[in-house]
N, C-alpha and C positions, 0 to 999 in steps of 0.2 A: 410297746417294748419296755417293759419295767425291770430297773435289775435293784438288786437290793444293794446296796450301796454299805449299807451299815454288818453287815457279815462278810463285807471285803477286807482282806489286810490292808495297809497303809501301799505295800508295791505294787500288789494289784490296783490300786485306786491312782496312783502314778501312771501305769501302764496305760490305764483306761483313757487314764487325763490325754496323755500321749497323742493315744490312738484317734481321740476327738479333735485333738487340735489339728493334725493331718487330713482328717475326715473332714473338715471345715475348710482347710486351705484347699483341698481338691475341688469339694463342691463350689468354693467363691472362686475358680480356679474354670472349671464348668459352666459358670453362669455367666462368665464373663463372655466366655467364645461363645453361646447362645446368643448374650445379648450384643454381641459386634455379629455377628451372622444377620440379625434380624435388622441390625440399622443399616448393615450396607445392601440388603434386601429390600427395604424401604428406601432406601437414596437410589437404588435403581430401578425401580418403579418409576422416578420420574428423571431417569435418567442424567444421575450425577451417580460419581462415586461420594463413598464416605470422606474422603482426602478432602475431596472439593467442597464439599458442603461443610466441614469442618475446619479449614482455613489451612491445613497441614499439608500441604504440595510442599516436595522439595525445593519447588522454586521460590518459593514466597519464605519459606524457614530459611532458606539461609540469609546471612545477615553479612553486611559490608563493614568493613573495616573504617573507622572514623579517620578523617583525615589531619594530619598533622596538624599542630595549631603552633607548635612553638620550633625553634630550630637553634641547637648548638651554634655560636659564632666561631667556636674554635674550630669545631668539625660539620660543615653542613648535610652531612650524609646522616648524622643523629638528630632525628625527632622524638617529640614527645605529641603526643594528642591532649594532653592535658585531664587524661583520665588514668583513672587509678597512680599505682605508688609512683612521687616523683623519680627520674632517673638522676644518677650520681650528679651528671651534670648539671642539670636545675637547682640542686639543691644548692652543692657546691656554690654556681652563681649568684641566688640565692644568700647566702651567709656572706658572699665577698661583697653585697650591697647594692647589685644590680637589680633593678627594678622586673618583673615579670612581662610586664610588658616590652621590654624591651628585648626579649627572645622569640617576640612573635611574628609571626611566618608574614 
């Protein structure tokens, strides 16, 4: 399929451009559900699904909540895990000169 490119206007060659980038996203689009068709095809041949053979059970993806590592002395119902941003409180205690360790659970 040969088109001649160079007797196209510049919108036509826009168009074209268009229509190919579409035509590529469909077929990588295509290829994808062929090729999960053929792996979960193959994981049941030996009777697994794809999930299991691939690590991705609901059960196993979800993830537990880290447990508390420090405890407000003002309020003990506020924790921190000591991951990500600190909360007002730590910081606050923190800047007043109290030691880190000394909020730990």
């Amino acid at each position: 399929m040969a088109v001649d490119l160079t007797s196209m206007s510049r919108k036509e060659l826009l168009e074209l451009q268009a229509n190919v980038e579409k035509a590529l996203k469909d077929a990588e689009q295509r290829e994808r559900i062929e090729a999960l068709k053929a792996a979960e095809e193959a994981a049941a041949k030996f009777g697994f699904s794809l999930d299991e053979i691939a690590g991705n059970s609901r059960s196993t993806a979800k993830k537990t909540k880290a447990a508390p590592k420090y405890r407000n002395p003002q309020n003990p119902e506020e924790t921190w895990t000591g991951r990500g941003r600190k909360p007002h409180w730590v910081h606050a205690a923190l800047t007043s000169g109290v030691d880190i360790s000394d909020l730990e659970i």
